[in-house]
Backbone as ProteinMPNN parsed JSONL, in Angstrom:
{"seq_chain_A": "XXXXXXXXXXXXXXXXXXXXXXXXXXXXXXXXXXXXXXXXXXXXXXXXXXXXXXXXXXXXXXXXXXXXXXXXXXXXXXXXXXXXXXXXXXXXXXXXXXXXXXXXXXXXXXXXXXXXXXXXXXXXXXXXXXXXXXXXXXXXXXXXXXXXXXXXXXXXXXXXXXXXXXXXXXXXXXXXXXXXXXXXXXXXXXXXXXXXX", "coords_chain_A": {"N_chain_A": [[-158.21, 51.066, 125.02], [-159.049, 48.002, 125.992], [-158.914, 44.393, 124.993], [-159.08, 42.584, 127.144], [-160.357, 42.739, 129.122], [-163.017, 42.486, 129.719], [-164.529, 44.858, 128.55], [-167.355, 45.915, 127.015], [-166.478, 47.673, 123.603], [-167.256, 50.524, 121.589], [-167.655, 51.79, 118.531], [-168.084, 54.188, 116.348], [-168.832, 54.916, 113.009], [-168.971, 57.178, 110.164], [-169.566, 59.068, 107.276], [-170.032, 59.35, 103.606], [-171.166, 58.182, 100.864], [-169.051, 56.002, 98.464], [-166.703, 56.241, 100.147], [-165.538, 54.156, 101.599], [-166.496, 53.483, 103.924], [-168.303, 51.438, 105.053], [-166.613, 49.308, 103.873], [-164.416, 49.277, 105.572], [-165.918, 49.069, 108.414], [-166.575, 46.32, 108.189], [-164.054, 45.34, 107.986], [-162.878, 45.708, 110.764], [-164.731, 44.442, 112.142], [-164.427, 41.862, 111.627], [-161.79, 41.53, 112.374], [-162.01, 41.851, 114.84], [-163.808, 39.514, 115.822], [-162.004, 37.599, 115.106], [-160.179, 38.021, 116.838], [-161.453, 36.631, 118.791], [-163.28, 37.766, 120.146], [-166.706, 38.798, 120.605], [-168.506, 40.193, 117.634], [-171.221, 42.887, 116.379], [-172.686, 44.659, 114.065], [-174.694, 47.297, 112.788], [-175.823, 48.999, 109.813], [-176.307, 51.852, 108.112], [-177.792, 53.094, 105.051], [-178.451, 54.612, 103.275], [-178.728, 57.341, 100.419], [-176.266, 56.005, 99.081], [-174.853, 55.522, 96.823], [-174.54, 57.684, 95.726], [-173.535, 59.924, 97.069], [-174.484, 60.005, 99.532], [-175.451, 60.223, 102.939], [-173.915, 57.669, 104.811], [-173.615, 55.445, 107.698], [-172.357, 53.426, 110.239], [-172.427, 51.779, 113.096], [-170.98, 49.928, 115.351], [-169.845, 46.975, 117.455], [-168.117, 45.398, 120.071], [-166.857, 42.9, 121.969], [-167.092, 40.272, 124.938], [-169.613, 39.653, 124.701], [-172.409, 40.448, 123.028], [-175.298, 41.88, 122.799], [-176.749, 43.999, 121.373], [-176.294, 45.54, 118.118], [-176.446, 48.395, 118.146], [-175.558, 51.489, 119.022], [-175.946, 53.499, 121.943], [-176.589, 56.63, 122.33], [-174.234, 58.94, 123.22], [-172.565, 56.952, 123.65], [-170.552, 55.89, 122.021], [-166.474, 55.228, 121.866], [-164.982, 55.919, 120.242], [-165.434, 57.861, 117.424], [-165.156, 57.631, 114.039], [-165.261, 59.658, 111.802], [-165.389, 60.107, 108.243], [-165.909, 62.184, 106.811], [-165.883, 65.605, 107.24], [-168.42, 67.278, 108.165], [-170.248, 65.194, 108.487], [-169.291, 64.329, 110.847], [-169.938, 66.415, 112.836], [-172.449, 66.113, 112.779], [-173.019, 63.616, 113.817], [-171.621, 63.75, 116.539], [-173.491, 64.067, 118.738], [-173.331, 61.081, 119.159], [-171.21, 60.266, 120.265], [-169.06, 59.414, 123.394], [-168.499, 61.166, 126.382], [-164.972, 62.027, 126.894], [-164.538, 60.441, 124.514], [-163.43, 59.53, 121.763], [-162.376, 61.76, 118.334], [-161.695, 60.244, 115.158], [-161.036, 62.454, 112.797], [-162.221, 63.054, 109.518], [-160.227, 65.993, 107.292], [-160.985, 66.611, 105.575], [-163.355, 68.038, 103.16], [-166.184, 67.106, 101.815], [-168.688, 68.368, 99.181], [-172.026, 68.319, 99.32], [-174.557, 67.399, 96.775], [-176.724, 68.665, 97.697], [-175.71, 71.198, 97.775], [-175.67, 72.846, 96.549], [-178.25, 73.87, 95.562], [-179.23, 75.378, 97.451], [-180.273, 74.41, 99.845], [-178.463, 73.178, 101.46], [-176.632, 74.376, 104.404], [-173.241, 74.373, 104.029], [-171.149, 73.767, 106.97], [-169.099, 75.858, 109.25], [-165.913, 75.504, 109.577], [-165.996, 72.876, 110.916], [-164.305, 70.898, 111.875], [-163.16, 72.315, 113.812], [-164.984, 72.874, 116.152], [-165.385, 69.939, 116.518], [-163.465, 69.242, 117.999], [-163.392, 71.268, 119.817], [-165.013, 70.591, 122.033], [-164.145, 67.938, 122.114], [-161.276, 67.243, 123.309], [-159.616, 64.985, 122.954], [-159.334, 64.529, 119.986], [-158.749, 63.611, 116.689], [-157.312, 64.636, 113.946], [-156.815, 64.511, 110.095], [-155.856, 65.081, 106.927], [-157.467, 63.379, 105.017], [-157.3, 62.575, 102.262], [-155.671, 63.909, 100.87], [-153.34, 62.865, 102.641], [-153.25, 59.917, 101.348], [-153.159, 60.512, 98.955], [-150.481, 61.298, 98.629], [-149.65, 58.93, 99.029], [-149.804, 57.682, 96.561], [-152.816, 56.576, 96.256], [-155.909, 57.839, 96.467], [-158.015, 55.874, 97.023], [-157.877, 54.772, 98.683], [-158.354, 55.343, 101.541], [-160.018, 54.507, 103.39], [-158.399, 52.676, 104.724], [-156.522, 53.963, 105.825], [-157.454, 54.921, 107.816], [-158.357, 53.154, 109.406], [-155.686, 52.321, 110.085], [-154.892, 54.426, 112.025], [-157.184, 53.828, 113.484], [-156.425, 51.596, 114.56], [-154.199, 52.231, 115.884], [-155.759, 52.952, 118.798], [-156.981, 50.698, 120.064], [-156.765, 47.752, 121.471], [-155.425, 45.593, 119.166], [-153.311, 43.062, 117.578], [-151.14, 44.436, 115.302], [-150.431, 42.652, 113.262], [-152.515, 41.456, 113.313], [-154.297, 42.97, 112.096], [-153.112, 43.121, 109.679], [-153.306, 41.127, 108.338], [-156.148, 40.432, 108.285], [-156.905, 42.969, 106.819], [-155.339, 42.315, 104.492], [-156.458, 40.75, 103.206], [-158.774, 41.565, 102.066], [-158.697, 43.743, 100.449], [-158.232, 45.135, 97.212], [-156.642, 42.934, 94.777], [-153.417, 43.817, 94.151], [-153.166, 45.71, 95.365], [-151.802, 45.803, 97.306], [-149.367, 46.372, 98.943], [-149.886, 49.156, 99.144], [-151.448, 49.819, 99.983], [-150.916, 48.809, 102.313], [-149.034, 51.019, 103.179], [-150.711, 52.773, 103.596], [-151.841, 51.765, 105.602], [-149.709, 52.154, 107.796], [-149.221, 54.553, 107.856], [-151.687, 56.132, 108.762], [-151.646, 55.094, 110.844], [-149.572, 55.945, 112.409], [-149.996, 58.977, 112.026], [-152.088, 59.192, 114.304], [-151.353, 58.167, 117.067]], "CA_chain_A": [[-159.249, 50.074, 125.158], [-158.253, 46.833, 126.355], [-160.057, 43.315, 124.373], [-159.167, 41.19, 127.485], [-161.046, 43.617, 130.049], [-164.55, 41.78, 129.47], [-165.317, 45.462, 128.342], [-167.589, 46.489, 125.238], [-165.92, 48.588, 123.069], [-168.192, 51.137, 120.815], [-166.852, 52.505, 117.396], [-169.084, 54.684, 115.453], [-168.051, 55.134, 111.544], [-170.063, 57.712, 108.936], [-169.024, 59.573, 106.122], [-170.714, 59.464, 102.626], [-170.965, 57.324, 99.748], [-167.793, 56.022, 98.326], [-165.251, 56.699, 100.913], [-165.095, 53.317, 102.462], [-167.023, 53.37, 105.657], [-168.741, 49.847, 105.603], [-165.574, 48.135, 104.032], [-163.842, 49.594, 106.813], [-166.769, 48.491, 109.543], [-166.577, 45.317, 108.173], [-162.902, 44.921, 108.335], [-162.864, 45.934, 112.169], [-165.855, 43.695, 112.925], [-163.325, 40.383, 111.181], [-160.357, 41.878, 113.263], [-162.641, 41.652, 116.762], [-163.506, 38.36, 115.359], [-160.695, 36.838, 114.804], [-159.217, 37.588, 118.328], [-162.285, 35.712, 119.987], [-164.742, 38.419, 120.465], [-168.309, 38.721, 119.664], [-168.943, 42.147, 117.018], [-172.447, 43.239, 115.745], [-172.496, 46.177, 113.501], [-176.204, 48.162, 112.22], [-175.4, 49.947, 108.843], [-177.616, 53.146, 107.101], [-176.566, 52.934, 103.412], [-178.6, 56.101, 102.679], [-178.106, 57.136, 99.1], [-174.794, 55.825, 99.193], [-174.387, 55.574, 95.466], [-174.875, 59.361, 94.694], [-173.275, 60.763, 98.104], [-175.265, 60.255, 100.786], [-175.237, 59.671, 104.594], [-173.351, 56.43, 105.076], [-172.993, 55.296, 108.79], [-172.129, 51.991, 110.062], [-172.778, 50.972, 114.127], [-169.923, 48.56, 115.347], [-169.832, 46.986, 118.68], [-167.545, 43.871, 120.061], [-166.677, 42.494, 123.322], [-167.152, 39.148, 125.309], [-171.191, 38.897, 124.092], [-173.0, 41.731, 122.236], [-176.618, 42.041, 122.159], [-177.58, 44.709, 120.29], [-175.223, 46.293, 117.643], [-176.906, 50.204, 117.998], [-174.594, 52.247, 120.153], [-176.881, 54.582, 122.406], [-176.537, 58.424, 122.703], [-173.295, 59.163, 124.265], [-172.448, 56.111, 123.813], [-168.921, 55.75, 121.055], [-165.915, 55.173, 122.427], [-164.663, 56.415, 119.011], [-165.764, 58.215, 116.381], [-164.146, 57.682, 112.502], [-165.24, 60.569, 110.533], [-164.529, 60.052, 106.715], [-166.339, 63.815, 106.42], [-166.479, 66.799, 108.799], [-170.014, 67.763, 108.335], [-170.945, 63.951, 109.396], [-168.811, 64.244, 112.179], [-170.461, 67.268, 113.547], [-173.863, 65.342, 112.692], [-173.271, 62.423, 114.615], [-170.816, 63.631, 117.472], [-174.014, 63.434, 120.09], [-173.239, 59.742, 120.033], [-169.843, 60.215, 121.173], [-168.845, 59.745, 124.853], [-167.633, 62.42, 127.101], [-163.913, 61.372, 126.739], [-164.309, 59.581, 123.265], [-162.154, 60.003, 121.019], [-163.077, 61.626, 117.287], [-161.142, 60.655, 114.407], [-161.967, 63.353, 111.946], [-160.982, 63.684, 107.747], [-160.365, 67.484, 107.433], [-161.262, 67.043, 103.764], [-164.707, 68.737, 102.823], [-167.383, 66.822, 100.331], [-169.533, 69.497, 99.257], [-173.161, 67.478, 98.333], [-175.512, 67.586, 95.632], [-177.779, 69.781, 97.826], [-175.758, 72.513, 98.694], [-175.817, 74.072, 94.969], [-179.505, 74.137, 95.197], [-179.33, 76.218, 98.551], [-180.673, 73.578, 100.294], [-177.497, 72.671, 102.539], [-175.225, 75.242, 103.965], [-171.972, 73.454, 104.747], [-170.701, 74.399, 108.417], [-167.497, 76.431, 109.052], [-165.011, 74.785, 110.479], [-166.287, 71.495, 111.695], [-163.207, 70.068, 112.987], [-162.435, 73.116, 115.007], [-166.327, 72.337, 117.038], [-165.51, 68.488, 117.335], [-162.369, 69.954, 118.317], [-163.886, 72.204, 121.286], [-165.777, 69.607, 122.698], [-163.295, 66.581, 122.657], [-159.793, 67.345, 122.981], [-158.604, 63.779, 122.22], [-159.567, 64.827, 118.626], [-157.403, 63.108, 115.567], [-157.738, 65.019, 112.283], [-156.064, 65.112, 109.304], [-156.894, 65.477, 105.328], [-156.998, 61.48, 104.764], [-157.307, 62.426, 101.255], [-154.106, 64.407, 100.655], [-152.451, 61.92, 102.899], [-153.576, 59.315, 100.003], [-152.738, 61.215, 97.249], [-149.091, 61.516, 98.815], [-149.211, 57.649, 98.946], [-150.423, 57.273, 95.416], [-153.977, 56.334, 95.977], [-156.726, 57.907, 97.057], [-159.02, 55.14, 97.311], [-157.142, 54.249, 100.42], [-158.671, 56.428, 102.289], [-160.428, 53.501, 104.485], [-157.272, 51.765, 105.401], [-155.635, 55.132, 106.249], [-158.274, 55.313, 109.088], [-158.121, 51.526, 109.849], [-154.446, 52.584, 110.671], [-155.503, 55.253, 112.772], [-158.026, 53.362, 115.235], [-155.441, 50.468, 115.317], [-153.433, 52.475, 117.282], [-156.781, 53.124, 120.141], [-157.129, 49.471, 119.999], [-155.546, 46.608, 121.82], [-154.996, 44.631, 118.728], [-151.773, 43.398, 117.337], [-150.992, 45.105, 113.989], [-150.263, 41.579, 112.454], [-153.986, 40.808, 112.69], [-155.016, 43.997, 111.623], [-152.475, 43.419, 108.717], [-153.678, 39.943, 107.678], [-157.285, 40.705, 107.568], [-157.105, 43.614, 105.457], [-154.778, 41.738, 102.936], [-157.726, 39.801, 102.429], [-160.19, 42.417, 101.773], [-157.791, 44.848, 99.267], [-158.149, 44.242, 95.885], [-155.213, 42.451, 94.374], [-152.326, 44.73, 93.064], [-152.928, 47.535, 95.88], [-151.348, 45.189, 99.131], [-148.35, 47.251, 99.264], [-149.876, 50.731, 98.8], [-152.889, 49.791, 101.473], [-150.445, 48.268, 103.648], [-148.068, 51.926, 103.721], [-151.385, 53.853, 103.947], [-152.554, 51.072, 107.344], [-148.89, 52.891, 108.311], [-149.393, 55.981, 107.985], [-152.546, 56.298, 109.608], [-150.979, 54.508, 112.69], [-148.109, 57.496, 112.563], [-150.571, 59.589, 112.387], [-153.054, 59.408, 115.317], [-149.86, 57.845, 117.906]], "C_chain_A": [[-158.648, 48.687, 125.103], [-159.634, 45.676, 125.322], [-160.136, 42.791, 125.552], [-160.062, 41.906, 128.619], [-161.962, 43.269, 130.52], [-165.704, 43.191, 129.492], [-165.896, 45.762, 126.836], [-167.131, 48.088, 124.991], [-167.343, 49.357, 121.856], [-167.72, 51.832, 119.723], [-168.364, 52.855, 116.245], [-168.695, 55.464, 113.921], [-169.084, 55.904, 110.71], [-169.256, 58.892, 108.359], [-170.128, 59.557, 104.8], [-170.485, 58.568, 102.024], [-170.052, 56.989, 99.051], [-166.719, 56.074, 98.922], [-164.844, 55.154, 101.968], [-165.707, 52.927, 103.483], [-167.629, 52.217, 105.98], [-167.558, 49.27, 104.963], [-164.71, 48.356, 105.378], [-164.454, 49.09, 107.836], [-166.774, 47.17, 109.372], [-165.001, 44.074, 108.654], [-162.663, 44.821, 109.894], [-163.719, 44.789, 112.685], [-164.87, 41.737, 113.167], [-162.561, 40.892, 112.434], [-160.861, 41.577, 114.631], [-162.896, 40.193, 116.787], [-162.887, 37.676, 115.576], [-159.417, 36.56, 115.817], [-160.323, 37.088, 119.341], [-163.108, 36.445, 120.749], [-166.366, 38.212, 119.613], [-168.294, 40.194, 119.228], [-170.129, 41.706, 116.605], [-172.156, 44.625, 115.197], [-174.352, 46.528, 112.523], [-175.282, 49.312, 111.031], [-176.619, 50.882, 108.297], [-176.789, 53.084, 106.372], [-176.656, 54.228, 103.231], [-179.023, 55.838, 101.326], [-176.954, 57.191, 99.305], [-173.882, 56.136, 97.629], [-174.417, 57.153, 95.084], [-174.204, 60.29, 96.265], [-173.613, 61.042, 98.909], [-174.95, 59.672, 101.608], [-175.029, 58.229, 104.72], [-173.164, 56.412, 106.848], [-172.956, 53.703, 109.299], [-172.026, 51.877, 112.526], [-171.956, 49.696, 114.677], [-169.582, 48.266, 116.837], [-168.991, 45.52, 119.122], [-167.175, 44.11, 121.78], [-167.02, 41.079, 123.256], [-168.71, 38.892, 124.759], [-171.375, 40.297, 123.786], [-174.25, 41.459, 122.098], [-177.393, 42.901, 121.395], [-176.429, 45.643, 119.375], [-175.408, 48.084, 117.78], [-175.997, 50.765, 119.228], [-175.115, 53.193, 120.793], [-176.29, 56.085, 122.344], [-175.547, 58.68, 123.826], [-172.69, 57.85, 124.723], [-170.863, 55.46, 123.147], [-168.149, 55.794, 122.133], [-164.98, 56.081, 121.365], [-165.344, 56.317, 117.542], [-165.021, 58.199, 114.682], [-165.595, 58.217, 111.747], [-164.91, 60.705, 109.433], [-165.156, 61.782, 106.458], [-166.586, 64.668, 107.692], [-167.441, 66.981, 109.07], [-170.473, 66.539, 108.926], [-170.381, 64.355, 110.623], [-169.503, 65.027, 113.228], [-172.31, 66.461, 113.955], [-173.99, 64.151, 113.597], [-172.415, 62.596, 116.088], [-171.748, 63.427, 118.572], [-173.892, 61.707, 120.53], [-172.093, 59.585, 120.506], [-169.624, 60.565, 122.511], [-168.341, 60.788, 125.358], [-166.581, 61.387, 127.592], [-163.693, 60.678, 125.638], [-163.304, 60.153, 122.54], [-162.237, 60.037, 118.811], [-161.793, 61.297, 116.619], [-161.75, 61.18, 113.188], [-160.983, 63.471, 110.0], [-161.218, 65.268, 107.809], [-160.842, 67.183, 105.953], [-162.883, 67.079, 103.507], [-164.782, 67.74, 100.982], [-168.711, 67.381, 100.848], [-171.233, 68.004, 98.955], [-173.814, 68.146, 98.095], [-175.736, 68.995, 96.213], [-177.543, 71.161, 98.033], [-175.224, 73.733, 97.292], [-176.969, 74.213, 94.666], [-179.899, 74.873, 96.375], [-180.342, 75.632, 99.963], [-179.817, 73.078, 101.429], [-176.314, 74.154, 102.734], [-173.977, 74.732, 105.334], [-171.227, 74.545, 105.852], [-169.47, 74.733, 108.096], [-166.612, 75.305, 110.228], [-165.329, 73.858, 111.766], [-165.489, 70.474, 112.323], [-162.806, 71.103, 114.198], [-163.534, 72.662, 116.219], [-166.016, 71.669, 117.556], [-164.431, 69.067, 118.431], [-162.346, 69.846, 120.019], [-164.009, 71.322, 122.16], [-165.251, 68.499, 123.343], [-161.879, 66.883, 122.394], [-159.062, 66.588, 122.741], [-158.711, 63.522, 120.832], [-158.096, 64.742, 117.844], [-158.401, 63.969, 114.671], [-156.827, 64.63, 111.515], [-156.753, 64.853, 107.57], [-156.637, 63.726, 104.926], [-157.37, 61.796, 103.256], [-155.928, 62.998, 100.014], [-153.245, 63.46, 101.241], [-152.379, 60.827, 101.91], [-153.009, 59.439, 98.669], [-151.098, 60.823, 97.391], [-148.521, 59.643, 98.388], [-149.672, 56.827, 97.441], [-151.835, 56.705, 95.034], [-154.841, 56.748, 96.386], [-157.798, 57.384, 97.602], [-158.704, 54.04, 98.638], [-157.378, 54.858, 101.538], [-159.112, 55.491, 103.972], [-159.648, 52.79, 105.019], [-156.578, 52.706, 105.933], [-156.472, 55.08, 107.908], [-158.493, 54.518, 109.771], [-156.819, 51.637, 110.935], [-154.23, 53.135, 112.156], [-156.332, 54.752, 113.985], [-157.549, 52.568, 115.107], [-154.903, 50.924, 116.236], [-154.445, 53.119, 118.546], [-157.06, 51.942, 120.279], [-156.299, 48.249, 120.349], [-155.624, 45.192, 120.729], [-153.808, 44.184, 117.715], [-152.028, 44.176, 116.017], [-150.34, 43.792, 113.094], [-151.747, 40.968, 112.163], [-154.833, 41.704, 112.084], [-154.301, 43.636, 109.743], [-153.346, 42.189, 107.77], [-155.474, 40.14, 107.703], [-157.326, 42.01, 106.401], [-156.623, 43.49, 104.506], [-155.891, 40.878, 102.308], [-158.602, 40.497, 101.976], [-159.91, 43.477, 100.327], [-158.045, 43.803, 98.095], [-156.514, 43.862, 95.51], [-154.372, 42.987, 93.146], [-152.292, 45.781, 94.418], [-152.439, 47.008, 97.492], [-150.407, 45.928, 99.723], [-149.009, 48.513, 99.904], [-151.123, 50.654, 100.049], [-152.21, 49.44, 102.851], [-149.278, 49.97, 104.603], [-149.376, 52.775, 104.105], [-152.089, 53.139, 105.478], [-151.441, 52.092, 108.3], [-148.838, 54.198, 108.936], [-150.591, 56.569, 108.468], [-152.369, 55.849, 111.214], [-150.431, 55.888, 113.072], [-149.03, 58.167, 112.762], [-151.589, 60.62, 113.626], [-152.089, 58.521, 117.059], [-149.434, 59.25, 118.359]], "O_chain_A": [[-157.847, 48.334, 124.238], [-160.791, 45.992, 125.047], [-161.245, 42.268, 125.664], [-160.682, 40.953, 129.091], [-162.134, 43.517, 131.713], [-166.856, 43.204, 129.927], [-165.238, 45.837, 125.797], [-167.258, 49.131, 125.632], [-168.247, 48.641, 121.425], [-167.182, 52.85, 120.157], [-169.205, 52.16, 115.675], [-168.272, 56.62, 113.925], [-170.136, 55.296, 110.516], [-168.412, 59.529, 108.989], [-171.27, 59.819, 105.179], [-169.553, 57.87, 102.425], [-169.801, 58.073, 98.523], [-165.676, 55.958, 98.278], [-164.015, 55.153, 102.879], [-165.359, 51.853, 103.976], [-167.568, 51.858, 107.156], [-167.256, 48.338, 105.71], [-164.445, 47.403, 106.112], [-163.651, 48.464, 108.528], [-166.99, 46.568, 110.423], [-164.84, 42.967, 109.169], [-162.214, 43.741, 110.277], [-163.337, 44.212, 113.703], [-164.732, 40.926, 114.083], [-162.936, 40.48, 113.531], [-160.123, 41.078, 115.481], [-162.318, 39.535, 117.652], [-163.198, 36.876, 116.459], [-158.457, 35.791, 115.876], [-160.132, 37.128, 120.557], [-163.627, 36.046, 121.792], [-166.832, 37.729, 118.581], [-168.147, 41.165, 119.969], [-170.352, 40.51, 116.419], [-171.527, 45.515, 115.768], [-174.856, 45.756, 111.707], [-174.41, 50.135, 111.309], [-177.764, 50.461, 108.132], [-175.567, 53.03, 106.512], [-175.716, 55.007, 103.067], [-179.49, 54.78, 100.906], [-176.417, 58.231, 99.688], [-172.806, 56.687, 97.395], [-174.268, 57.526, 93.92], [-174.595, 61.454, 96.356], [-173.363, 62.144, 99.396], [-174.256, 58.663, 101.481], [-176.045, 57.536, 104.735], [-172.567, 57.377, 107.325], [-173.572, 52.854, 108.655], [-170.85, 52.059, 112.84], [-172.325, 48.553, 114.409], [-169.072, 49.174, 117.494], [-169.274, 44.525, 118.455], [-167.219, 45.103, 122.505], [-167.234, 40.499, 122.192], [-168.919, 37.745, 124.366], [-170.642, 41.195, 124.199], [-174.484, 40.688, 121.168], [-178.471, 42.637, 120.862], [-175.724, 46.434, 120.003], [-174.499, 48.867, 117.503], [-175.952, 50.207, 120.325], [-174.785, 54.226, 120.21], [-175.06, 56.13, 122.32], [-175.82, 58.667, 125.026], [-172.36, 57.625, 125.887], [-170.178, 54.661, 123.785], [-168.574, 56.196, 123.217], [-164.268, 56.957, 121.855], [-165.658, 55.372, 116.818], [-164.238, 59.123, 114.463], [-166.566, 57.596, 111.315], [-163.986, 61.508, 109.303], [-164.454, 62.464, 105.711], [-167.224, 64.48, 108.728], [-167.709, 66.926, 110.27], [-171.148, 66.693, 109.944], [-171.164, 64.757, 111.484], [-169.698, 64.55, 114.346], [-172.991, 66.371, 114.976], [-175.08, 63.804, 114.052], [-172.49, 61.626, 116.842], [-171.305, 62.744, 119.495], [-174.168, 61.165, 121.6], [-171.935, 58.636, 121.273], [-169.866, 61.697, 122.931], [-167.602, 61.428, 124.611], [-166.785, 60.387, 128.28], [-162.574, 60.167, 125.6], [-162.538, 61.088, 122.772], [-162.195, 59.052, 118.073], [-160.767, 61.776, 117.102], [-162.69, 60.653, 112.593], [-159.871, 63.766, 109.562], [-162.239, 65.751, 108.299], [-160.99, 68.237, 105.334], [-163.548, 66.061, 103.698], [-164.17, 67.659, 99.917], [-169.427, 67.253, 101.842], [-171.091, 66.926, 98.378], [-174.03, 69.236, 98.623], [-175.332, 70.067, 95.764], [-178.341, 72.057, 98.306], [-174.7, 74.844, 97.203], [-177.158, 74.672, 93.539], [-181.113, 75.077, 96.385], [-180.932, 76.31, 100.805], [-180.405, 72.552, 102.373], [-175.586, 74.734, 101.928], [-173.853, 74.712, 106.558], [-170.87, 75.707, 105.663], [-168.787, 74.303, 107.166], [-166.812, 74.665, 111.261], [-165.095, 73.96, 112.97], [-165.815, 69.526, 113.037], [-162.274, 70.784, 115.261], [-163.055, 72.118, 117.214], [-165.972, 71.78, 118.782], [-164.722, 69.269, 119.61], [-161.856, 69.145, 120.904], [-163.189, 71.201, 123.07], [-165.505, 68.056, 124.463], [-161.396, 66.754, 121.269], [-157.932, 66.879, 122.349], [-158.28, 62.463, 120.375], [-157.0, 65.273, 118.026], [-159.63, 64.034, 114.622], [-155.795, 64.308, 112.103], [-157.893, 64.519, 107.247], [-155.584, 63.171, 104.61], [-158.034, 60.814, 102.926], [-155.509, 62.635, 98.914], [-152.318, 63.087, 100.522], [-151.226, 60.722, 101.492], [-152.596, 58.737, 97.746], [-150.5, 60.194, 96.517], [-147.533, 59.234, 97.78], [-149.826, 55.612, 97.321], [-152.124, 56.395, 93.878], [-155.125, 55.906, 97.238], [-158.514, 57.961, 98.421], [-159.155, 53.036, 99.188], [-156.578, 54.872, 102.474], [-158.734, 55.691, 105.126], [-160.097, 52.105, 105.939], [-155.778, 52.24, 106.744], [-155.87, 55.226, 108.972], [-158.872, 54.823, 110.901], [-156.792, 51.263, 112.108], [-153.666, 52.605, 113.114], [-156.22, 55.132, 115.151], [-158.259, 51.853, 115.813], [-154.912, 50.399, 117.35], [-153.831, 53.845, 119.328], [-157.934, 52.067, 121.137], [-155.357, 47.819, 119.682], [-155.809, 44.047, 121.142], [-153.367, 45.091, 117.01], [-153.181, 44.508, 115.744], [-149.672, 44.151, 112.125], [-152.108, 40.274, 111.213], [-155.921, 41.392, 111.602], [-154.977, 43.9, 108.748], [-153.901, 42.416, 106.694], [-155.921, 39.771, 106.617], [-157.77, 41.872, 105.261], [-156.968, 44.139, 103.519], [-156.053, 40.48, 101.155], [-159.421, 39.869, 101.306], [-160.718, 43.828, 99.467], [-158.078, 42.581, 97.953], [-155.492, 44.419, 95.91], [-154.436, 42.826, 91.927], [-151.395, 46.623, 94.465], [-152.637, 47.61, 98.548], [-150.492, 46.189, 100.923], [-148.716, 48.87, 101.046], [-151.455, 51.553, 100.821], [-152.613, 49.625, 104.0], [-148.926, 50.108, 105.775], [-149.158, 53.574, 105.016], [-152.711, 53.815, 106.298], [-151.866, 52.722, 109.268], [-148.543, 54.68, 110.03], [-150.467, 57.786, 108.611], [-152.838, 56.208, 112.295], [-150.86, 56.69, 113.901], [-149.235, 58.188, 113.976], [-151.779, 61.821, 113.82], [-152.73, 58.57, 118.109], [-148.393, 59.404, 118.998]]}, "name": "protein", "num_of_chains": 1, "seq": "XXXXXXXXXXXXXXXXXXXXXXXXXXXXXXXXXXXXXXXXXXXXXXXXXXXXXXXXXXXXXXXXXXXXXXXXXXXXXXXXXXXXXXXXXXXXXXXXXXXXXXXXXXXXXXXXXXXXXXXXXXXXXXXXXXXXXXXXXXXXXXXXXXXXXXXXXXXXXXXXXXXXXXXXXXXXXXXXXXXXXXXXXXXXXXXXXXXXX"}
């Protein structure tokens, strides 16, 4: 996806509560920003605080009028959970491109028999879109000493589908990290690049 193209780009982000997904939408929206586009982004919080459906709506180009991304509409998908991913892949284009966390959060409901978590929800997105990124962005984390890096791991990750440098990707999210974790956010922006490359 090119910025100078004068095309809109569509990035559709959801996951659950805690995992990042609007600091992450917000960071992307600065980064489009900041190279002289117009972004709009539409967020659902959900219950965010207790584990619920987080999704976030992010759209940039030369003008933007409405931030909602229609039905078949993503250019890319960032999955912080499989089960979202499967939940929201009808807005992904034919040709989009998912990135998916393989790492399973069970919720609340599905010990009251109320939810029964799908089998193998990356293999589906999988089927469907063969330009499918996975990997466990929470084990990758762990490896890098933090798990709460999970949102910069995936930052990393749609930098490299994105024509923008990796110095402006770098310098907005030093601004956004809390202070002490610049290093450890900056090897996990890395390693999400490596990753999906």
């Amino acid at each position: 996806m090119s910025k100078a193209n004068g095309k809109i780009s569509n990035v559709l982000l959801v996951g659950v509560g805690g995992q990042g997904v609007l600091l992450a939408s917000d960071i992307i929206a600065q980064v489009a920003m900041e190279a002289g586009l117009d972004a709009k982004k539409s967020e659902i919080h959900g219950m965010s605080q207790r584990g619920g459906v987080v999704s976030s709506h992010l759209r940039f180009g030369p003008k933007i009028w409405s931030p909602i991304i229609p039905e078949g509409g993503a250019d890319i998908m960032m999955a912080f959970e499989q089960a979202e991913a499967l939940r929201a892949m009808h807005l992904l284009a034919e040709g989009g491109v998912p990135i998916i966390n393989e790492h399973r959060i069970i919720p609340l409901t599905a010990s009251s028999n109320k939810f029964s978590y799908p089998e193998d929800g990356v293999a589906k997105v999988g089927k469907r879109f063969p330009n499918m990124i996975s990997f466990d962005a929470f084990a990758e984390c762990r490896k890098l000493g933090n798990e709460k890096m999970v949102s910069v791991l995936f930052l990393g990750a749609l930098a490299s589908k994105l024509d923008f440098s990796k110095e402006l990707w770098e310098r907005v999210i030093l601004k956004r990290v809390p202070k002490g974790t610049e290093k450890g956010n900056m090897a996990a922006f890395e390693r999400g690049f490596e990753l999906a490359s």
